[in-house]
Structures are given as structure tokens and as C-alpha cells.
C-alpha positions in Angstrom: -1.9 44.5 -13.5 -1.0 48.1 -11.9 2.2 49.1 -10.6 1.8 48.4 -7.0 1.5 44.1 -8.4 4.1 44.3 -10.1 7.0 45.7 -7.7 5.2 43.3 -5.1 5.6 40.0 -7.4 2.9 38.1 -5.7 5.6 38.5 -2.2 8.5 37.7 -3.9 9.7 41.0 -4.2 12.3 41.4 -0.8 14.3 38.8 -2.7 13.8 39.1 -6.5 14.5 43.1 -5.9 17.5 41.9 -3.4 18.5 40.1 -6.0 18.9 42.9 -8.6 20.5 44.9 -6.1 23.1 42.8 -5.1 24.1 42.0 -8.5 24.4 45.5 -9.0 26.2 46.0 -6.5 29.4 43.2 -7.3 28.9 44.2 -10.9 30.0 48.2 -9.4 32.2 46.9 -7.0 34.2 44.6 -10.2 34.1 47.9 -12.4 36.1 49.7 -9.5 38.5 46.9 -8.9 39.3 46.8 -12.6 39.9 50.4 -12.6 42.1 50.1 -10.1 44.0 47.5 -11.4 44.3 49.0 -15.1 45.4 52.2 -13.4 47.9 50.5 -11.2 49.4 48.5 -14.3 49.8 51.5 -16.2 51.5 53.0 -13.0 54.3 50.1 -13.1 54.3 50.7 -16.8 55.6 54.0 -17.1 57.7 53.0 -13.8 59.1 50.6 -16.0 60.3 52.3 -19.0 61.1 54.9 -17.0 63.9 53.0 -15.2 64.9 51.5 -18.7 65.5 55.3 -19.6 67.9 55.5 -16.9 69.9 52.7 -17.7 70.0 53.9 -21.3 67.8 51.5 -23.1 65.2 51.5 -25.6 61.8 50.1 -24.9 
């Protein structure tokens, strides 16, 4: 088996390889959306304790 055979897979390759990218591609896209979220929640965090610093409470 050479190279060629193997990224052809017997013509199965458009959707085993489409597989892999699309997988890839939610598995980036849920990485960025937890980012976002963690960095949004920290956001509302320090918003938080910042306005319990104004009101003269401890967190």
C-alpha cells in the first residue's frame, strides 16, 4: 500500500477526510466558544465584587 491508496480509501476518501475535517472544525469552533464564555464569566466576576466594594462589603 503506498500513499496515494491510502488518502484515496478505496473512494471513500471525500467523506471519511470530510469527516475529519468537520469534526475538527466544531471541536475549534467549541474551544472558542468556551473561551469566550470563561472570559465573559470572569468579566461579571470582577464586575461583581467590584460593585460589592462599593457598597462596602467583603466578598
Amino acid at each position: 500500500m503506498n500513499w496515494g491508496e491510502f488518502f484515496a480509501m478505496n473512494g471513500y476518501a471525500f467523506y471519511v477526510w470530510g469527516s475529519y475535517g468537520v469534526a475538527m472544525a466544531v471541536f475549534a469552533i467549541e474551544a472558542l466558544l468556551v473561551r469566550n464564555r470563561r472570559k465573559n464569566i470572569l468579566r461579571e466576576l470582577k464586575l461583581m465584587r467590584m460593585d460589592n466594594e462599593d457598597r462596602g462589603e467583603r466578598a
